[in-house]
SELO-427401 format. One record per residue (C-alpha): x, y, z. Coordinates in steps of 0.1 Angstrom, whole numbers, plus 5000, padded with zeros to 4 digits. Example, Ala and Ser with C-alpha at 12.3 -4.5 7.8 and 13.67 -1.06 7.14 Angstrom:
residues 2
512349555078;513749895071;
end
This chain:
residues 318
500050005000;503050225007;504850154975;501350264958;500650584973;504650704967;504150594932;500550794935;502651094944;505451044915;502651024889;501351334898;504151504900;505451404867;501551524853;502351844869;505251924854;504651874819;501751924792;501451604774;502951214783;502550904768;501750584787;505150454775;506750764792;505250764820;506050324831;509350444820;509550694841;508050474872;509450154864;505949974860;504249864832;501650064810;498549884826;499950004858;500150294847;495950354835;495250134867;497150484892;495550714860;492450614876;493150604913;494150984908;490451054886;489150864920;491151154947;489851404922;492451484899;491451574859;493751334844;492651344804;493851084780;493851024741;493550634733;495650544697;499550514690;499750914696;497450924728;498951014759;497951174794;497051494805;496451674838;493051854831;491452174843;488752044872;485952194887;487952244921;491852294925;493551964938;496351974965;499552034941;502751834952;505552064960;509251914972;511252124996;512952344968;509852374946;508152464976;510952764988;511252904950;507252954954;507453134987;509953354973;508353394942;504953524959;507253734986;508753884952;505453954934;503654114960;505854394958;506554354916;505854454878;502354254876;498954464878;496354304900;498054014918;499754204949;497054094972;496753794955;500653724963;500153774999;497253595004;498653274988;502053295008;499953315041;498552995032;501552835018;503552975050;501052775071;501452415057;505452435058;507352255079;509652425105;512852355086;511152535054;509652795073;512852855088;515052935053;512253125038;512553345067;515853415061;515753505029;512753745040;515253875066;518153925043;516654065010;515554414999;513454484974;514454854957;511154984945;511355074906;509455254881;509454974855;506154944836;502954714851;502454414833;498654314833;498553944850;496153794822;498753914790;501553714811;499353414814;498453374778;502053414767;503653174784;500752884778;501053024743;504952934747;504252584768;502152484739;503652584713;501152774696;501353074676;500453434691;498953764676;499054014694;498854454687;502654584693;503054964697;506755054694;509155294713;508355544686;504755494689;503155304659;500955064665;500854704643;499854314647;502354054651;502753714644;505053494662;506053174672;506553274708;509553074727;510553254757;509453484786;512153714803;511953854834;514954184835;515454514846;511454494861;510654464827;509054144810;510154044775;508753744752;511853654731;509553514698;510053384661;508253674641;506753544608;506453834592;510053944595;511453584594;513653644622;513853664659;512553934677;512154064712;508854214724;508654444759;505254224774;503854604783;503554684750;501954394740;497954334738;497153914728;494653884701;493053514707;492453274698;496053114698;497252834669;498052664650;500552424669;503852484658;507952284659;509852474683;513052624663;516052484677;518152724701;521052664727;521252754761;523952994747;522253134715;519053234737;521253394763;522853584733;519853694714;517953814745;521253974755;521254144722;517754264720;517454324756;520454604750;518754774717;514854734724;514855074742;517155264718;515855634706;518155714688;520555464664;523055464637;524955294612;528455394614;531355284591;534655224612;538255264592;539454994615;539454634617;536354454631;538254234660;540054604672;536754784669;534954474692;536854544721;536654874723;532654874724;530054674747;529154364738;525454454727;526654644701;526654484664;529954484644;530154384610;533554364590;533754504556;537054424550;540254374566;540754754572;536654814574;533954774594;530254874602;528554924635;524754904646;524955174674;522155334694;521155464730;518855694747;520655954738;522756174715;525656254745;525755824750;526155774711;528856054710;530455904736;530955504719;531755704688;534455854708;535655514722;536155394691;539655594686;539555554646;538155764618;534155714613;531655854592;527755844597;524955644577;521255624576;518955914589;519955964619;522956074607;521956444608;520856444639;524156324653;525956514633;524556854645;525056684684;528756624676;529756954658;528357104688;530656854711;533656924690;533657334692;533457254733;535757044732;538257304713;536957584737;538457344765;541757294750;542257664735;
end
């Protein structure tokens, strides 16, 4: 009877932490057999869990939405990361869910054992939050991105940009960022047929979600990189493309590693820079300790911004 209500618990852990299994999976997972398997399927429908399932070769096993929420099976660590998670969002970037946080920890905090109890209250002890002026994130929009992103399904949504202007995209949505107090879906746009990253405060879901898509392919590394990348440019007012008459691995190390360089040649190169403000732009031109000339149309304007820099900077020196 033991050995059945710890393999009870395993099952439903396992349902819990992922969408869709297969009975194969599942005995594999267990170490039982695939009769077992339906036989604790239905002991769990019997304690009130939702457990779907699809009969054929491609069927498989589901924890469903019920009528009532069921006890959810937490180990120590799962259980801690939740604490602090609530502690964190009852003072964060989602709209509406403050209370909501607090409410959930005082329940949480009162079926935890002593020893649990007692490291969550150090961390509470030890940690300051430094309130921000990041944007509010409504608590719905978050939702429906990342089931859009567990599912893999594709997501519409309206998109108004730093500049203003307002447009639909599509995407194949793969990740959701938390940084800065800002939340960012890092997303496969369709349109452009490239990755993209979207601020989630910019972004209004246009249902329904679909079709189903095949996850692209990224590393560990390449999603750190991209997110990196677009992290570092998504707030950018002001940009340029400047050409460099130096070679791209000199020109690398003399500029932060957000910043795009492209080689030309051996001698050439061409950068992708931008910031919130003419004096910052200026001042990675100025880092760059090699001839440069400006392209695109923002070239004026930071043109005008450095004559101005260089007639103060001869006023200093005369």
């Amino acid at each position: 009877m033991w050995e059945t209500s710890a393999r009870l618990l395993r099952l439903l852990s396992l349902l819990q932490g992922r969408r869709d299994w297969t009975g194969g999976q599942l005995a594999d997972r267990l170490g039982v057999t695939t009769r077992t398997v339906r036989k604790d399927v239905e002991r769990l429908r019997g304690l009130g869990y939702p457990v779907d399932a699809a009969p054929g070769v491609a069927g498989g096993y589901r924890l469903g939405v019920g009528a009532a929420l069921p006890p959810l099976l937490l180990d120590d660590d799962e259980a801690v990361a939740v604490a602090v998670g609530l502690r964190t969002a009852a003072g964060a970037t989602v709209a509406g869910i403050e209370d909501s946080s607090v409410r959930a920890l005082a329940k949480l905090e009162r079926l935890l054992p002593a020893r649990l109890r007692s490291r969550i209250a150090a961390l509470a002890a030890t940690v300051v939050t430094v309130p921000g002026d990041g944007p509010a994130v409504d608590a719905d929009t978050l939702t429906a991105i990342a089931a859009a992103c567990r599912d893999h399904e594709r997501l519409r949504f309206g998109y108004r940009t730093h500049e203003g202007h307002d447009g639909v995209r599509v995407t194949e949505p793969h990740r959701l960022v938390h940084a800065g107090r800002r939340w960012y879906l890092l997303a496969w746009d369709l349109d452009r047929r490239d990755w993209r990253t979207y601020r989630v405060d910019r972004m209004s879901p246009l249902p329904p979600t679909g079709p189903r898509f095949v996850p692209r392919h990224l590393s560990e590394d390449e999603v750190a990189e991209r997110l990196r990348r677009g992290l570092a440019t998504a707030t950018w007012r002001y940009r340029a493309r400047v050409t460099v008459h130096a070679p791209a691995a000199e020109v690398r190390t003399r500029l932060p590693a957000a910043i795009t360089v492209e080689p030309v040649d051996e001698r050439t190169c061409v950068i992708d820079v931008g910031s919130d403000s003419p004096q910052l732009l200026a001042l990675y031109l100025g880092m760059l300790d090699a001839d440069f000339h400006l392209d695109g149309a923002a070239a004026a304007d930071l043109a005008g911004y450095l004559r101005t820099l260089s007639a103060r900077y001869a006023r200093a020196v005369s």
